[in-house]
GUDREN-250133 format. One record per residue: residue number from 1; z, y negated, x of N, C-alpha, C in turn; residue in one letter. Coordinates in nm, 2 decimals. Atoms other than C-alpha are relative to their C-alpha. Example, Ala and Ser with C-alpha at 12.3 -4.5 7.8 and 13.67 -1.06 7.14 Angstrom:
# GUDREN-250133
<atom><num>1</num><n_up>0.00</n_up><n_north>0.12</n_north><n_east>0.09</n_east><ca_up>0.78</ca_up><ca_north>0.45</ca_north><ca_east>1.23</ca_east><c_up>0.00</c_up><c_north>-0.12</c_north><c_east>0.09</c_east><residuo>a</residuo></atom>
<atom><num>2</num><n_up>0.00</n_up><n_north>0.11</n_north><n_east>-0.09</n_east><ca_up>0.71</ca_up><ca_north>0.11</ca_north><ca_east>1.37</ca_east><c_up>0.08</c_up><c_north>-0.11</c_north><c_east>-0.08</c_east><residuo>s</residuo></atom>
END
This chain:
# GUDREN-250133
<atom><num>1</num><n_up>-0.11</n_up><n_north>0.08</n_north><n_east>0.05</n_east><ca_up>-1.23</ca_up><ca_north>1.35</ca_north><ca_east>6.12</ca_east><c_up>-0.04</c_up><c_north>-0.14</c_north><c_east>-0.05</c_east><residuo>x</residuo></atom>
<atom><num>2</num><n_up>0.09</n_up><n_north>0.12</n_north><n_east>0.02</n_east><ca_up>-1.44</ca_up><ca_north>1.05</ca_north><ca_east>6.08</ca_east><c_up>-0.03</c_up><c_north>-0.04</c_north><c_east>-0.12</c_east><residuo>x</residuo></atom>
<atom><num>3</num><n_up>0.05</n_up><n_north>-0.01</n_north><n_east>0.14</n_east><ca_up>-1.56</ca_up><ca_north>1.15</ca_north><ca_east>5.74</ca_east><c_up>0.09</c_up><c_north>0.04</c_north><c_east>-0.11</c_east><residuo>x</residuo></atom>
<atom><num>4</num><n_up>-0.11</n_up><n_north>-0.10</n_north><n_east>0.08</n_east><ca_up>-1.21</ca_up><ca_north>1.28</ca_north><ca_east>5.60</ca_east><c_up>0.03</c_up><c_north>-0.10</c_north><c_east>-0.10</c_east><residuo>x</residuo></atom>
<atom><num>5</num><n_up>0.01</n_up><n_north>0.06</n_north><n_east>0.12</n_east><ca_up>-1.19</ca_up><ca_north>0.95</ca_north><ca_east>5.36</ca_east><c_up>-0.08</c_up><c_north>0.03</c_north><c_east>-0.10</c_east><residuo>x</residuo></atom>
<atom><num>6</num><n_up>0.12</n_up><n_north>-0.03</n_north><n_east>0.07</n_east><ca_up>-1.52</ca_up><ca_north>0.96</ca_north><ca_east>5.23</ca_east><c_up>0.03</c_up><c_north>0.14</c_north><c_east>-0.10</c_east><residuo>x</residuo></atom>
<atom><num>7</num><n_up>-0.03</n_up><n_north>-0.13</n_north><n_east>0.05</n_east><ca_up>-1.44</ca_up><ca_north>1.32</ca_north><ca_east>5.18</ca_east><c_up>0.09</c_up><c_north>0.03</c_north><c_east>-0.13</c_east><residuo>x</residuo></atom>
<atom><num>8</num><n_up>-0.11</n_up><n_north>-0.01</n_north><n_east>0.17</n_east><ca_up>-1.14</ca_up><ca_north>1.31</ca_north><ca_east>4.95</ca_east><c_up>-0.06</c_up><c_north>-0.12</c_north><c_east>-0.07</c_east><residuo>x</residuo></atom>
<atom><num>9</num><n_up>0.10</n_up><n_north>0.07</n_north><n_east>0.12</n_east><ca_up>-1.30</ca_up><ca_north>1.00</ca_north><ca_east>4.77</ca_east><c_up>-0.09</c_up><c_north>0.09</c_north><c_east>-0.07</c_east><residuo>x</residuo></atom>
<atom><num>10</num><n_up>0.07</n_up><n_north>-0.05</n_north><n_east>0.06</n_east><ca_up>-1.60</ca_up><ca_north>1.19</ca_north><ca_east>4.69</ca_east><c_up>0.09</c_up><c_north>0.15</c_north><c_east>-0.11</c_east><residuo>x</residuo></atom>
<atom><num>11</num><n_up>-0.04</n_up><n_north>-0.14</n_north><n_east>0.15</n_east><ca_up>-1.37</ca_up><ca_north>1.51</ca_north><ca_east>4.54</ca_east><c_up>0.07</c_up><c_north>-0.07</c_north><c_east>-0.12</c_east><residuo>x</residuo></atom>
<atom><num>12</num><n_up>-0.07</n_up><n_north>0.01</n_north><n_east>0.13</n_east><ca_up>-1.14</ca_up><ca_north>1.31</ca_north><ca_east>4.33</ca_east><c_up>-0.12</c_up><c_north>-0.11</c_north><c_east>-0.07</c_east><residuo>x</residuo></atom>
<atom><num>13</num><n_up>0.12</n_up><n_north>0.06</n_north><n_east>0.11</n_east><ca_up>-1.48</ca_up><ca_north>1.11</ca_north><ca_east>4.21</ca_east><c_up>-0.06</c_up><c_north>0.12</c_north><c_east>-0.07</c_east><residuo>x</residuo></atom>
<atom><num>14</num><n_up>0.07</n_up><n_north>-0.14</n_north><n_east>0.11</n_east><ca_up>-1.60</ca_up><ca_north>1.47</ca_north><ca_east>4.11</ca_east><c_up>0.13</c_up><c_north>-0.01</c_north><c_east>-0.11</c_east><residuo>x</residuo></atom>
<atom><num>15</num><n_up>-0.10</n_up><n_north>-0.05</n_north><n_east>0.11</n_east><ca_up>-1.27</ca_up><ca_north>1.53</ca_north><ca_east>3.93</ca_east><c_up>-0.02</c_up><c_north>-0.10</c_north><c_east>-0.07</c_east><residuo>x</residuo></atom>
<atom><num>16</num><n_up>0.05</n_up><n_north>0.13</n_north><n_east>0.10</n_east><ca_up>-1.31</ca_up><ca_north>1.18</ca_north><ca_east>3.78</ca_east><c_up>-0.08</c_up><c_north>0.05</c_north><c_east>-0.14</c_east><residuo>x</residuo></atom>
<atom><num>17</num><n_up>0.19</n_up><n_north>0.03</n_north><n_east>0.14</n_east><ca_up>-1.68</ca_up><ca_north>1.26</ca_north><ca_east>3.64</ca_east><c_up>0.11</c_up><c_north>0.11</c_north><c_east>-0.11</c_east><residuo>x</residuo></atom>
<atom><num>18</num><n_up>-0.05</n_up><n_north>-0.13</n_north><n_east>0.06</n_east><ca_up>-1.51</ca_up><ca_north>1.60</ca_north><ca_east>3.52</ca_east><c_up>0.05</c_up><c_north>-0.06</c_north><c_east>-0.13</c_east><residuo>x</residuo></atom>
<atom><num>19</num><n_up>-0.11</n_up><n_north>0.02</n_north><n_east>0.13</n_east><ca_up>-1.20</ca_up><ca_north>1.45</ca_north><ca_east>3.31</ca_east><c_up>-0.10</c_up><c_north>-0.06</c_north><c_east>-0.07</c_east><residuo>x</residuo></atom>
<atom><num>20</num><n_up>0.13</n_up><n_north>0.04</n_north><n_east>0.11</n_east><ca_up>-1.53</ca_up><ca_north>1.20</ca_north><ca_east>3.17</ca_east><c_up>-0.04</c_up><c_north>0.09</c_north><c_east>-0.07</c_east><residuo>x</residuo></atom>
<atom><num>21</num><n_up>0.10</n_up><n_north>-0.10</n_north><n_east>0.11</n_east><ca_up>-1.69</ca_up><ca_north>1.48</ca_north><ca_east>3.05</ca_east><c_up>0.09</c_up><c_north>0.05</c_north><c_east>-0.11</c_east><residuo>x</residuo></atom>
<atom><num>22</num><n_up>-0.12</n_up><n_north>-0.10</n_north><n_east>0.08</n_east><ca_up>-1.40</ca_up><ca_north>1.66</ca_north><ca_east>2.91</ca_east><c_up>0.02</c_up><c_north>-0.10</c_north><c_east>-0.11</c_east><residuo>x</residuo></atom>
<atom><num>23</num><n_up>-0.07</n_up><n_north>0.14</n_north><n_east>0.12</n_east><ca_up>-1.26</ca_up><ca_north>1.30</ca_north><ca_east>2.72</ca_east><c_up>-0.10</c_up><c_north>0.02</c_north><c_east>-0.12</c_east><residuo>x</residuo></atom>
<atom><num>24</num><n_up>0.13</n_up><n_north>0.03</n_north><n_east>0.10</n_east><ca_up>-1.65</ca_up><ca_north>1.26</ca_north><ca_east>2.59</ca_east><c_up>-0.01</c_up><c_north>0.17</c_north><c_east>-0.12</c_east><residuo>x</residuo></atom>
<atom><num>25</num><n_up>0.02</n_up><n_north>-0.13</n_north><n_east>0.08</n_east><ca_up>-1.63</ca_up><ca_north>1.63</ca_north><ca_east>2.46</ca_east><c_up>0.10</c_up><c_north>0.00</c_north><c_east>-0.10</c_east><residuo>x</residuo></atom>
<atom><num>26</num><n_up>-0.09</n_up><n_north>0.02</n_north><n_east>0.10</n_east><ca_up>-1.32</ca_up><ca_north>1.58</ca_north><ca_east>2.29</ca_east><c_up>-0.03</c_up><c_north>-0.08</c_north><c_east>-0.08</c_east><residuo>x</residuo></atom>
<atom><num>27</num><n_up>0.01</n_up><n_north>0.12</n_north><n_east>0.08</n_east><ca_up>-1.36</ca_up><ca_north>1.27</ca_north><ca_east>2.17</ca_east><c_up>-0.18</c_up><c_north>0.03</c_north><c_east>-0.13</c_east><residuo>x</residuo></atom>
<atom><num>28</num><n_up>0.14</n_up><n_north>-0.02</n_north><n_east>0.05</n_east><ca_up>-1.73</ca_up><ca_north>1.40</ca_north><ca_east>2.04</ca_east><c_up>0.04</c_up><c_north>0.10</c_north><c_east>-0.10</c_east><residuo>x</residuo></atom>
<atom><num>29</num><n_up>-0.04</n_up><n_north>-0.13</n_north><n_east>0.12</n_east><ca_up>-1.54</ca_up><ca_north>1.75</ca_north><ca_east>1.85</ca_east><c_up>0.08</c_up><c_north>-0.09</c_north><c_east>-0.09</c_east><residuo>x</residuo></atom>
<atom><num>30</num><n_up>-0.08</n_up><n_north>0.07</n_north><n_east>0.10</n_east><ca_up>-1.30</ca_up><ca_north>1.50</ca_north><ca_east>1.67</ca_east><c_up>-0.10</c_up><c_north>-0.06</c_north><c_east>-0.06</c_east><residuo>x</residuo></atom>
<atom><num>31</num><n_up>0.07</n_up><n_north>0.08</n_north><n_east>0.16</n_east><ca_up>-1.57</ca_up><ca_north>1.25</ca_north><ca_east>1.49</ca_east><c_up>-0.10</c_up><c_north>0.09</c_north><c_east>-0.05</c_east><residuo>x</residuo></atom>
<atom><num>32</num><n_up>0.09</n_up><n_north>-0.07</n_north><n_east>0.06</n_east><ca_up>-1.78</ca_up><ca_north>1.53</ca_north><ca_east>1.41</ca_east><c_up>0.05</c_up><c_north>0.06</c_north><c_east>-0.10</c_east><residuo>x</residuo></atom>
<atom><num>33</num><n_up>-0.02</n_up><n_north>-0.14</n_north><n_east>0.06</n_east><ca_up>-1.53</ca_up><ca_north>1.84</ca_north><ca_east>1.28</ca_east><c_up>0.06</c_up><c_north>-0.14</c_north><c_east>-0.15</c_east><residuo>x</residuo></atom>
<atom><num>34</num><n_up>-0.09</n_up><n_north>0.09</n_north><n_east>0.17</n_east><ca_up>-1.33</ca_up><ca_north>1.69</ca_north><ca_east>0.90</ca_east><c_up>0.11</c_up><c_north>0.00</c_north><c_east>0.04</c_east><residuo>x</residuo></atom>
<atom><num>35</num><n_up>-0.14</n_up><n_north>0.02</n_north><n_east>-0.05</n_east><ca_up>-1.00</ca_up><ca_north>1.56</ca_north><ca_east>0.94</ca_east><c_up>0.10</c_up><c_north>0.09</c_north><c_east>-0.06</c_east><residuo>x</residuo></atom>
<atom><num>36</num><n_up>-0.12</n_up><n_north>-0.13</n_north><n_east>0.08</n_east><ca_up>-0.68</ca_up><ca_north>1.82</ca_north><ca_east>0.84</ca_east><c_up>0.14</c_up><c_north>-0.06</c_north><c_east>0.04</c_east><residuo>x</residuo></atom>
<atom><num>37</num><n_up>-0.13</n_up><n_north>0.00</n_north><n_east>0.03</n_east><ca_up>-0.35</ca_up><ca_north>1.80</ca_north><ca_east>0.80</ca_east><c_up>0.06</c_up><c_north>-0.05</c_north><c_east>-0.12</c_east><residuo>x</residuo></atom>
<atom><num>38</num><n_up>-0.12</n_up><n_north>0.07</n_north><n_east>0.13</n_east><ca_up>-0.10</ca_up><ca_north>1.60</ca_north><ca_east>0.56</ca_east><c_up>-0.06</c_up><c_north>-0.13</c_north><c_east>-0.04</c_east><residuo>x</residuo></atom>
<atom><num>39</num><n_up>0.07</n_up><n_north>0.14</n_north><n_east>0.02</n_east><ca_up>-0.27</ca_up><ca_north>1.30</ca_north><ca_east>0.52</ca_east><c_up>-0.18</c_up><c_north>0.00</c_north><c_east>0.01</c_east><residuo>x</residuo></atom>
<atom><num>40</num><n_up>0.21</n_up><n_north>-0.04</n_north><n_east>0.08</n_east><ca_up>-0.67</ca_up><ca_north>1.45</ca_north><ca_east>0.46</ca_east><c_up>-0.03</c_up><c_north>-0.02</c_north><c_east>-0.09</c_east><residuo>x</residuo></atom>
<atom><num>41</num><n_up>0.05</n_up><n_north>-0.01</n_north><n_east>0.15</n_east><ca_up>-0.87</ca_up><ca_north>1.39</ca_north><ca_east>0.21</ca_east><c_up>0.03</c_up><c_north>0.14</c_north><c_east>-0.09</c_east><residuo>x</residuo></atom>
<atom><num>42</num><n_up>0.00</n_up><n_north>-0.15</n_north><n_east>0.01</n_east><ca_up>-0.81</ca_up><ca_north>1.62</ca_north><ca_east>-0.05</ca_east><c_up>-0.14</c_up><c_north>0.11</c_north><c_east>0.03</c_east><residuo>x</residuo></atom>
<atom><num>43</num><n_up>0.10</n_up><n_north>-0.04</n_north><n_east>-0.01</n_east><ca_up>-1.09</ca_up><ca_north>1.86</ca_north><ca_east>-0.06</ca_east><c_up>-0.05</c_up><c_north>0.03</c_north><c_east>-0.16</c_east><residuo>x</residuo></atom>
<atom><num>44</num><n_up>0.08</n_up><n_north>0.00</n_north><n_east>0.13</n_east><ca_up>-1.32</ca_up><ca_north>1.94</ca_north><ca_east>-0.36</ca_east><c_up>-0.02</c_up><c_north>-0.13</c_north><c_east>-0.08</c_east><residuo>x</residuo></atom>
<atom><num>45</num><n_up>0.04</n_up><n_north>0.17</n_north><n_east>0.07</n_east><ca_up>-1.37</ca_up><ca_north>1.56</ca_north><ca_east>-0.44</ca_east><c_up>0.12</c_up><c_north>-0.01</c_north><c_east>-0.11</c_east><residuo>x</residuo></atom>
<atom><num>46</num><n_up>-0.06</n_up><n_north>0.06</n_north><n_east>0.07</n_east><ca_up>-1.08</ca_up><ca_north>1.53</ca_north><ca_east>-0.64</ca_east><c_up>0.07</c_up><c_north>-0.11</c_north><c_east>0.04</c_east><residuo>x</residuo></atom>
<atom><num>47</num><n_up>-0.06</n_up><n_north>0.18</n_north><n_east>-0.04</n_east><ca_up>-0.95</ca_up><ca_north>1.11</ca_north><ca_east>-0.67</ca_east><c_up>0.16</c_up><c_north>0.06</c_north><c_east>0.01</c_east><residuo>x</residuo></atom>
<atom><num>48</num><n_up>-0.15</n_up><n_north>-0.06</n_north><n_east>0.00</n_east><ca_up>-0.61</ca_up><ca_north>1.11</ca_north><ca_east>-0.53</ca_east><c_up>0.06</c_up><c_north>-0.10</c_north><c_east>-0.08</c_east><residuo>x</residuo></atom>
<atom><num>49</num><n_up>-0.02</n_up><n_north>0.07</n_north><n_east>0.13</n_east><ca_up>-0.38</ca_up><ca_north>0.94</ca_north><ca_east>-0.75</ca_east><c_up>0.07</c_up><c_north>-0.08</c_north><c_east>0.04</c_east><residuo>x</residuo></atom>
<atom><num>50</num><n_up>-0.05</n_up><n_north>0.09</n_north><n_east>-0.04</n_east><ca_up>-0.23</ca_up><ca_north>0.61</ca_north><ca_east>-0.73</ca_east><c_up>0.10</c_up><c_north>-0.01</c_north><c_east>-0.05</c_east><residuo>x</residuo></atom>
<atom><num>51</num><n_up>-0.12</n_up><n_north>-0.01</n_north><n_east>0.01</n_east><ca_up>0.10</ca_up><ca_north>0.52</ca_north><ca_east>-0.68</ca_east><c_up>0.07</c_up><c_north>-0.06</c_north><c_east>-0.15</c_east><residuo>x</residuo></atom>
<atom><num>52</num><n_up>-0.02</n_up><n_north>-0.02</n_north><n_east>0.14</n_east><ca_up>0.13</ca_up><ca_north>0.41</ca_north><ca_east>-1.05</ca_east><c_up>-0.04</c_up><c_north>0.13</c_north><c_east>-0.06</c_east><residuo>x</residuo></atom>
<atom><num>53</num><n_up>0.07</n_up><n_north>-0.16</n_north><n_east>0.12</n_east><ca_up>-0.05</ca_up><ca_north>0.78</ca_north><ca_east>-1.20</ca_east><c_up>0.14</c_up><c_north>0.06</c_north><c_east>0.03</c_east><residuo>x</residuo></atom>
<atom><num>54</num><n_up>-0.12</n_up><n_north>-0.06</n_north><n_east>-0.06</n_east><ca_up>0.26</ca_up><ca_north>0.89</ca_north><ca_east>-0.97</ca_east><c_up>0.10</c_up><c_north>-0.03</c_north><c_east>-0.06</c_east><residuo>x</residuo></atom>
<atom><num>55</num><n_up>-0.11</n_up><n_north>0.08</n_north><n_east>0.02</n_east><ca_up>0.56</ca_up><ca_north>0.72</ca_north><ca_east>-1.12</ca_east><c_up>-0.03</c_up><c_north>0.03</c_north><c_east>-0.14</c_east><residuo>x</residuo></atom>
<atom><num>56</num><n_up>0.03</n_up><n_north>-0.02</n_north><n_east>0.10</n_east><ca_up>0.39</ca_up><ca_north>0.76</ca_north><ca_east>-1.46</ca_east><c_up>-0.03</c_up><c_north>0.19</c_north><c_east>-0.08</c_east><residuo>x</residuo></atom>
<atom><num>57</num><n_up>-0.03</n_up><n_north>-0.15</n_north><n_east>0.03</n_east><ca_up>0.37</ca_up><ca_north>1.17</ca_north><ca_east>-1.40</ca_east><c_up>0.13</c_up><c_north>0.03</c_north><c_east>0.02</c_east><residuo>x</residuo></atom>
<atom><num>58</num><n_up>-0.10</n_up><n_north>0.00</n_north><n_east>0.00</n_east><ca_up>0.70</ca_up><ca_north>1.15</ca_north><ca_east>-1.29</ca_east><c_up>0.10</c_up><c_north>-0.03</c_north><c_east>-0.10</c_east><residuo>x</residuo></atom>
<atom><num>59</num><n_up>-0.08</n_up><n_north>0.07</n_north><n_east>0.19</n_east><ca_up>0.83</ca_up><ca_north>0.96</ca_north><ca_east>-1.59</ca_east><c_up>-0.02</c_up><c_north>0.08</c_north><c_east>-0.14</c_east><residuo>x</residuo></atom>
<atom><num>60</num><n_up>0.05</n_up><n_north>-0.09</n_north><n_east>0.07</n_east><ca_up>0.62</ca_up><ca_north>1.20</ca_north><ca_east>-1.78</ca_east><c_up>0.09</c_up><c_north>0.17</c_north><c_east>-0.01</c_east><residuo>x</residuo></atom>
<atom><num>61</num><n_up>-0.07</n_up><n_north>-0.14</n_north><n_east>-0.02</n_east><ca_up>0.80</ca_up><ca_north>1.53</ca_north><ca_east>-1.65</ca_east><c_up>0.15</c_up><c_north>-0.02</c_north><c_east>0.01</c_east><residuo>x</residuo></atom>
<atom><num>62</num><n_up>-0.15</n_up><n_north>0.00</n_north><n_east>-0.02</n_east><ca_up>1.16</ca_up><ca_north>1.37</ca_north><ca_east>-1.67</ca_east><c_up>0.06</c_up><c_north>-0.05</c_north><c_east>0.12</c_east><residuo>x</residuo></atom>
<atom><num>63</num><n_up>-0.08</n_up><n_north>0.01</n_north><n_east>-0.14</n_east><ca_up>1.23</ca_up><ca_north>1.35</ca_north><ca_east>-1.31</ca_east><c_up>0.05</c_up><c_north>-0.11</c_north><c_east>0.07</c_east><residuo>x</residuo></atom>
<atom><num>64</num><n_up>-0.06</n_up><n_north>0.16</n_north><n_east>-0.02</n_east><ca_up>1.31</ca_up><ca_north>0.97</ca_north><ca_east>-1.36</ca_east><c_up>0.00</c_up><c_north>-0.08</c_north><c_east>-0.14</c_east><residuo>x</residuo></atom>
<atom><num>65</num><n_up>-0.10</n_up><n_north>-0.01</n_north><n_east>0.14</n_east><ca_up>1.50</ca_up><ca_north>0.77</ca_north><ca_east>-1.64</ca_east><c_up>-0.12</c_up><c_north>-0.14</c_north><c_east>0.00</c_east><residuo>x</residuo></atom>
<atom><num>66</num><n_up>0.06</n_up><n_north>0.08</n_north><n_east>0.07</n_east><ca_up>1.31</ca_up><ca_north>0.51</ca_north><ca_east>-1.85</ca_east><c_up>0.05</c_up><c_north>-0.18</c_north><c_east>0.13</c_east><residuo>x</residuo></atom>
<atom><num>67</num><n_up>-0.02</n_up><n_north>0.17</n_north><n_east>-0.10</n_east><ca_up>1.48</ca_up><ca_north>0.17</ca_north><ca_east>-1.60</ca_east><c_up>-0.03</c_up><c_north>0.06</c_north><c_east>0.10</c_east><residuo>x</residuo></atom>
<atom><num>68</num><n_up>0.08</n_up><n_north>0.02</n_north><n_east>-0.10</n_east><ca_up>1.36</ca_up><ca_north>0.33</ca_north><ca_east>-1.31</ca_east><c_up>-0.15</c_up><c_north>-0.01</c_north><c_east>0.02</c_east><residuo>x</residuo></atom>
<atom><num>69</num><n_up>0.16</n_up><n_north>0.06</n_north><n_east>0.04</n_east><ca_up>1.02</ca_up><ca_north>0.34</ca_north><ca_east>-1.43</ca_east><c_up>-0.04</c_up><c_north>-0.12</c_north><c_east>0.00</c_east><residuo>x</residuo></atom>
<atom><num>70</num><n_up>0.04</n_up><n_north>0.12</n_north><n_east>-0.02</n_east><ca_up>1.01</ca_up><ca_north>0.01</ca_north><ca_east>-1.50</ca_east><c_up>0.00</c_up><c_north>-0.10</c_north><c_east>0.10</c_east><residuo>x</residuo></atom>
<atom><num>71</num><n_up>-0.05</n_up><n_north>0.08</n_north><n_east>-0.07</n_east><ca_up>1.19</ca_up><ca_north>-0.13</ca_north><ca_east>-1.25</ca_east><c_up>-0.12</c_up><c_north>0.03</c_north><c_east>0.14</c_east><residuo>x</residuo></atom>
<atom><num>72</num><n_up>0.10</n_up><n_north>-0.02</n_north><n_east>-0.12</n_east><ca_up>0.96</ca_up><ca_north>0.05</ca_north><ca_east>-1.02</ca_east><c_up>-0.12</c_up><c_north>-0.02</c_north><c_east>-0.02</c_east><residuo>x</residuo></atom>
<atom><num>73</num><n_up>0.07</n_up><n_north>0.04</n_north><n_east>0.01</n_east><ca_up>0.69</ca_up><ca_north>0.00</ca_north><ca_east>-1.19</ca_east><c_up>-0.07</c_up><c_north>-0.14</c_north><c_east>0.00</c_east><residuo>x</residuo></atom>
<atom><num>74</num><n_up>-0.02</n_up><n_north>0.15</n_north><n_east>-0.03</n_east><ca_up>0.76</ca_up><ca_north>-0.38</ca_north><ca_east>-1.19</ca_east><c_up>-0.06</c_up><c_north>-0.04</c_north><c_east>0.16</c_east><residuo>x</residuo></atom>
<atom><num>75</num><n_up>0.02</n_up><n_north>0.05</n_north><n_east>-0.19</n_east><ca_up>0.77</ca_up><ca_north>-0.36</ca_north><ca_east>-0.78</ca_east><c_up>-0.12</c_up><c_north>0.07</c_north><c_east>0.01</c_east><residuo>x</residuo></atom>
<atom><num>76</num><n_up>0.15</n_up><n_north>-0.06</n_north><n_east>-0.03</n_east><ca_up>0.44</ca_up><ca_north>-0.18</ca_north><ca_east>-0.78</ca_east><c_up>-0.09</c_up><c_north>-0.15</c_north><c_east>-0.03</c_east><residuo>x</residuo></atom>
<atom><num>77</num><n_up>0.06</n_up><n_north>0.08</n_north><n_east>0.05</n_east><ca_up>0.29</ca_up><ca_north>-0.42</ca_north><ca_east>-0.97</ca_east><c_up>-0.01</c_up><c_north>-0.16</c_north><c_east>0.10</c_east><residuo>x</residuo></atom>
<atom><num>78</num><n_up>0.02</n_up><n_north>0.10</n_north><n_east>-0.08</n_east><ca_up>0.36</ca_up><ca_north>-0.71</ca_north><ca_east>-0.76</ca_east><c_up>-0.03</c_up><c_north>0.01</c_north><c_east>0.09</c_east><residuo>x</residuo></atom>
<atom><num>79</num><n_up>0.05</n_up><n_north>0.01</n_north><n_east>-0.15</n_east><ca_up>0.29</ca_up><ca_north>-0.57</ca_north><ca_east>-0.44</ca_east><c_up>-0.16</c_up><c_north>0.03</c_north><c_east>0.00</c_east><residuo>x</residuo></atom>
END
């Protein structure tokens, strides 16, 4: 009974090292694999397009009236 501190210290220091290892493993598959989801680069090296090309395809296909263009183009512009 002497040793029963020691004892449980030493296991939850093993589990300790463990979760270490585990963190370092994760942490090591994330900066290696390429990032995914909604917000990735695209793939195939195409430039994504800035929020003016945006506003300017949109004005392009109708989907917004000649003063919101401007108007929003305006607020682009100054920020």
């Amino acid at each position: 009974m002497g040793f029963f501190p020691f004892g449980l210290l030493g296991g939850l220091a093993g589990l300790l090292f463990l979760a270490g290892i585990v963190l370092l493993a994760v942490w090591l598959f994330r900066a290696i694999a390429p990032p995914a989801g909604p917000y990735a680069p695209p793939a195939g090296g195409r430039p994504q397009e800035s929020p003016l090309d945006i506003l300017s395809r949109r004005f392009a296909a109708g989907e917004i009236s000649a003063e919101e263009f401007q108007k929003t183009r305006d607020l682009l512009r100054q920020g």
